[in-house]
N, C-alpha and C positions, 0 to 999 in steps of 0.2 A: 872622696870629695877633694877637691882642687883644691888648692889653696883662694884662688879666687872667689870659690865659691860660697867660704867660710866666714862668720860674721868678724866683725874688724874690734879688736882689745888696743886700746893705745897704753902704753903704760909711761907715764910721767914722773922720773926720779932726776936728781941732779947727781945721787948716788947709785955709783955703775952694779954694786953687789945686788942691790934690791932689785934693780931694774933688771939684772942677768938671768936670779933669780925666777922671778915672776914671769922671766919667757920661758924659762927652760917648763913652769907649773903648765901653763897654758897654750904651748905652741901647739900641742897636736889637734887643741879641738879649734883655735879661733886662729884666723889670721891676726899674728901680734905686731907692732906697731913699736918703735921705742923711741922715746925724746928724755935729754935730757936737762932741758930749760922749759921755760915758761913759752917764751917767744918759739922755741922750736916743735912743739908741742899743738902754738894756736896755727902756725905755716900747716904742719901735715894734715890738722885736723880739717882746713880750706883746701887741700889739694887727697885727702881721702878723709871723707863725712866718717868716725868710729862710731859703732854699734855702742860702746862702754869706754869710758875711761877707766884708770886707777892713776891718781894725781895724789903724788905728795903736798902733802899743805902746807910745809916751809920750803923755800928752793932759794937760791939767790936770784936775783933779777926778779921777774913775774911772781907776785906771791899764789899760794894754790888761790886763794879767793879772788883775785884779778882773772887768772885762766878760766878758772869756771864758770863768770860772769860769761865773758868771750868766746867759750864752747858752745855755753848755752844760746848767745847770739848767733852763732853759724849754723848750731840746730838746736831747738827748743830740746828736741825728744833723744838728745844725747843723753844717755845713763852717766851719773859719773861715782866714783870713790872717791873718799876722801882716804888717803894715808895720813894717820897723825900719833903723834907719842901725847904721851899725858897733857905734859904743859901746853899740847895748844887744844886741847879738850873743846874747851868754851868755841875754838877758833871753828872746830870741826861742826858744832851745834850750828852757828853761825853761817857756816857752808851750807845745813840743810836746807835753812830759811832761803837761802840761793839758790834750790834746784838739785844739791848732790841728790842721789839715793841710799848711799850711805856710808859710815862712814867705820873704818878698820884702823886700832890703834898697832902701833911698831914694838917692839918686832911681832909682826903678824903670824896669826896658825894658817899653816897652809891650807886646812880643812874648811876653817870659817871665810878666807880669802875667795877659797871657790865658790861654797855656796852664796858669800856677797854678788859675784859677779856672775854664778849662775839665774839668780834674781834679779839683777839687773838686764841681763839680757832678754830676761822670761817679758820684765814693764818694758823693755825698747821693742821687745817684738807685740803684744798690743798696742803699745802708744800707736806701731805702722796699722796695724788691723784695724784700729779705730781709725785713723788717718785718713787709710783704705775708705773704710766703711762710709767718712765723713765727705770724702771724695766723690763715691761714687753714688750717696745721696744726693749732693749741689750736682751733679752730673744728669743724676734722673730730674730732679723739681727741676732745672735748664730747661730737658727735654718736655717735660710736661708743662713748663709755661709757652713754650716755643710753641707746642701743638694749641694751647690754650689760647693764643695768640691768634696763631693762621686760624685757628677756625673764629675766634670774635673776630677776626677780619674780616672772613667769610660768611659769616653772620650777619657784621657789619654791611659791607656787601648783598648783602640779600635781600636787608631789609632798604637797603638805597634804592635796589633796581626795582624790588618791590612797589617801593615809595612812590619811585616816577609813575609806574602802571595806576597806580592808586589814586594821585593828584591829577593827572592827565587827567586822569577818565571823566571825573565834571566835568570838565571845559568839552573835551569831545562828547562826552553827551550833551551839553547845549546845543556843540554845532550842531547835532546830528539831526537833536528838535527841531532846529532853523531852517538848519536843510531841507528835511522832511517836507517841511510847514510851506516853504520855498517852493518845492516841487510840483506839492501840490497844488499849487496857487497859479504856478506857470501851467500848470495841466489844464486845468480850465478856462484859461485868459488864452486868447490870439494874441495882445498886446498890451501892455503897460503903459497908460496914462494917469494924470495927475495923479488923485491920493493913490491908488495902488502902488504907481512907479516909486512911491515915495517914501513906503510901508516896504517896499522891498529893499529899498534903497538902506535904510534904517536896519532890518535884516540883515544884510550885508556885512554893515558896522560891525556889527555885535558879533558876527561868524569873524571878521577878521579881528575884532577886540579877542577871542576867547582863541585865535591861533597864537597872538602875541602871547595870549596867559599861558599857553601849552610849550611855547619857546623860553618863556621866562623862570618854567615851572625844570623845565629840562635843566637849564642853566645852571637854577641854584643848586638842582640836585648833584651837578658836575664840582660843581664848586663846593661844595660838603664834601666829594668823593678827595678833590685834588687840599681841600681843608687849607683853601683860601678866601674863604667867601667874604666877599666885601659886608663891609657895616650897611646900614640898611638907610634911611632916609624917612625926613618929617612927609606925611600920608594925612590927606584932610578925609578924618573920620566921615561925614557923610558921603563926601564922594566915594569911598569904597562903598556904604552903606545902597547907596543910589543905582551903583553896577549890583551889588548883589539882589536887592529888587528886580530887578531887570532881567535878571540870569537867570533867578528862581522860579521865573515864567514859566519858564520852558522845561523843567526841569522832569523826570518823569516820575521821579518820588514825590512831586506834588501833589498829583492826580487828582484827587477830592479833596486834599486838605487847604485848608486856609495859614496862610503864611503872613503875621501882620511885621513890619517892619516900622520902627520909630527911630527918625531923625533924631541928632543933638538940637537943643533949639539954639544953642551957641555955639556955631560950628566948630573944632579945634585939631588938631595935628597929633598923629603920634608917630615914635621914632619907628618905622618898621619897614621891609618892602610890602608895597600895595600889593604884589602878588600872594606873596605869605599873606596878610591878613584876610585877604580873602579865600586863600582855602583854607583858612584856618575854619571861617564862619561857615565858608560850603560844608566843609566836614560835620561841623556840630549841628546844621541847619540837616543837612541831610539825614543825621543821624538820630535828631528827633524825630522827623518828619517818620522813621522807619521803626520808630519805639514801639508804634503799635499796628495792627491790620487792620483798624478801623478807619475811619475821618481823621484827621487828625488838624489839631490848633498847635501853632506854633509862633511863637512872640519875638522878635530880635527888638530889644531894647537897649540904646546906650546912655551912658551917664559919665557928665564929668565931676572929677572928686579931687578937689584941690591938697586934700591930706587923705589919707587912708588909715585914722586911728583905729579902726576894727582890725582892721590886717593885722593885729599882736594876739586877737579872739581866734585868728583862722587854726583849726587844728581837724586833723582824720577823726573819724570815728562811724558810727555804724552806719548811718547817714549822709555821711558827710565824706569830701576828699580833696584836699588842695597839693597841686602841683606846684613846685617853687617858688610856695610861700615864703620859705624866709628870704627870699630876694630882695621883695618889698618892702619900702619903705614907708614908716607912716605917717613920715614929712612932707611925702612927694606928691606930685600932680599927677592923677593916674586918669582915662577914660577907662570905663567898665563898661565892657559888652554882652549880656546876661541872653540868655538864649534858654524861653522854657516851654515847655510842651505836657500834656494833657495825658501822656502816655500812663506804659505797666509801671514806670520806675523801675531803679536797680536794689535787688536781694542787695540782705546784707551781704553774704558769702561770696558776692565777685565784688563788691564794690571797689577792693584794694585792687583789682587784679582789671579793670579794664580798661588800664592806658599803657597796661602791655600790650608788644609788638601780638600780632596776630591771635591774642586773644578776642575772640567772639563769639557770642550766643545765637545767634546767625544762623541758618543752615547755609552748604557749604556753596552753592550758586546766587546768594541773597550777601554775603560781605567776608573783608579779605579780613576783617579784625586789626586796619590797621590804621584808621584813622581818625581815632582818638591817640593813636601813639603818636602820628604824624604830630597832632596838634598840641602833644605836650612836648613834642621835639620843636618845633616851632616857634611855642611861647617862651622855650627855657630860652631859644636861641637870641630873642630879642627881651631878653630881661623882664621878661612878664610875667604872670603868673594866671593858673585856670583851677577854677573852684566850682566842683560839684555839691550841690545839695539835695538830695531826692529824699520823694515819700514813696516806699511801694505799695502800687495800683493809683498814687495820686501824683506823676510826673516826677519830671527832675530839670533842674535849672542848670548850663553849665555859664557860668561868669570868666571873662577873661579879663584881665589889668595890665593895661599895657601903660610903660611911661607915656607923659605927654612930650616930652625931650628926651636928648640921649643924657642916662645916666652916667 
């Protein structure tokens, strides 16, 4: 073994015999090191890091307990000895509370000197093991948050691109109603006069209203990805209420059922984009509408609630499910938009679980499972909150509280 190779012994005397000594003990197995001051001692230990010290504990200049402080600042996991004669006993006790590992009174056995410093070297080589070990742990949880990362990013990601597919897809199936509807309406007419031109004309509207929803729908989901998304803007409750009348026409999850719609009778504002609250209600409207395979009844009712002191009653349970309730305030001005339907109800056993992303009881050509996630991502986004309460076999109601102003 090289001398390079060999672990580093510094020995610190101010006296040349001890220090002679103690190289001639230990050259052949450690690269030895020799200082005869305080100060010369902390220089070599900054320009070569030692495995072990052996420090005498009185010197002039540096006392041994000044050095040892200063070793152990240039490395924690430096070993050190304490050299000491009787009278500074206490002084050497004193060193250990500092870090020595231990400590050899003068004149020293050269037998007990080895085994001190073969023990010391024994704790400096796990302190590194452990070090090692401590290392290459924060090295993997790095790596495994890093993967943990890219893939919620990718997740992230999935469930945006998802999202767009998801929210689109109302507005292009109205169009598609209208189109349709359109079509055939031209197929049998040579030309358009009065009411028809008019009833088309109005058709029209509502195909090019539900492009703007499918451009604004694209947008926001752009703007969640770039995670600049503008604040949102006061939205007269009926008028969203009035287009979703309108839309749910057409709709093909309609088909036999009855869809009633209630007006505020005092119309009011809430903070949100128009486009969000309304796929917020398409989603929940469509998704009673799809509760069951029979007729189905379906109620959109709004209400405004100048406090909200039940909001401190809202809590889960088997029945029951509130999305960022504690948001709410029971001070504040809230419109509640309650949406309830005649449906199976939800088992106790998903009720926790289905405003997760792609959970759904669905079969797999019938829903993507993702919009009720949508719609709890939505309401958290504009400070509101969405509360399920169902009976199973006797419906379920989802409620949403949105501010009437920005919080």
């Amino acid at each position: 073994m090289t001398d390079q190779e060999k672990e580093t012994l510094l020995i610190v005397d101010d006296e040349e015999g001890p220090r002679e000594s103690l190289k001639i003990v230990f050259e052949e197995r450690y690269r030895v090191l020799l200082a005869n001051s305080g100060e010369e001692a902390v220089a070599l230990a900054r320009e070569t890091p030692p495995h072990t010290v052996i420090l005498d504990i009185r010197m002039a200049g540096m006392s041994g307990i000044e050095v040892l402080k200063a070793l152990k600042e240039i490395d924690k996991n430096t070993e050190v000895i304490m050299l000491t004669a009787y009278e500074t006993l206490e002084t050497a006790r004193q060193a250990l509370r500092h870090g020595a590992h231990d400590y050899i009174g003068k004149p020293f056995n050269v037998k007990a000197m080895r085994t001190a410093v073969d023990n010391a070297m024994k704790s400096r080589r796990l302190s590194e093991d452990v070090a090692e070990s401590v290392h290459r742990l924060d090295s993997l949880q790095a790596d495994l948050e890093n993967l943990m990362m890219q893939e919620e990013m990718a997740r992230t990601s999935s469930q945006v691109y998802a999202g767009v597919l998801h929210d689109i897809n109302n507005p292009l199936t109205i169009i598609r109603g209208y189109v349709d509807l359109l079509m055939h309406r031209l197929g049998e007419m040579s030309k358009l006069t009065g009411q028809e031109l008019e009833e088309v004309r109005e058709s029209m509207t509502t195909v090019a209203q539900q492009v703007r929803v499918c451009c604004s729908i694209s947008n926001r989901h752009l703007e969640l990805i770039r995670r600049d998304a503008p604040d949102g803007q006061l939205i007269s409750v009926n008028l969203i209420l009035q287009d979703l009348k309108e839309l749910i026409k057409v709709h093909p999850a309609v088909k036999e059922a009855m869809v009633s719609i209630e007006h505020l009778q005092e119309d009011t504002s809430v903070f949100i984009h128009g486009s969000e609250l309304m796929q917020i209600l398409l989603n929940l409207v469509t998704n009673s509408l799809q509760s069951s395979s029979g007729a189905q009844k379906v109620t959109v009712d709004a209400r405004k609630l100048d406090k909200l002191p039940e909001a401190q009653k809202f809590r889960d349970g088997p029945n029951e499910r509130i999305i960022n309730g504690d948001i709410l305030d029971p001070k504040h001005a809230y419109v509640a938009i309650s949406i309830s339907d005649k449906g199976q109800g939800i088992p106790e056993d998903i009720i926790e679980d289905i405003f997760e992303p792609y959970f759904t009881t669905k079969k797999a050509d019938k829903g993507t499972g993702l919009g009720l996630a949508i719609v709890s991502r939505l309401v958290k986004r504009n400070r509101g909150a969405v509360r399920l309460r169902t009976q199973p076999g006797n419906g379920c109601t989802f409620t949403v509280y949105l501010p009437q102003e920005a919080q």
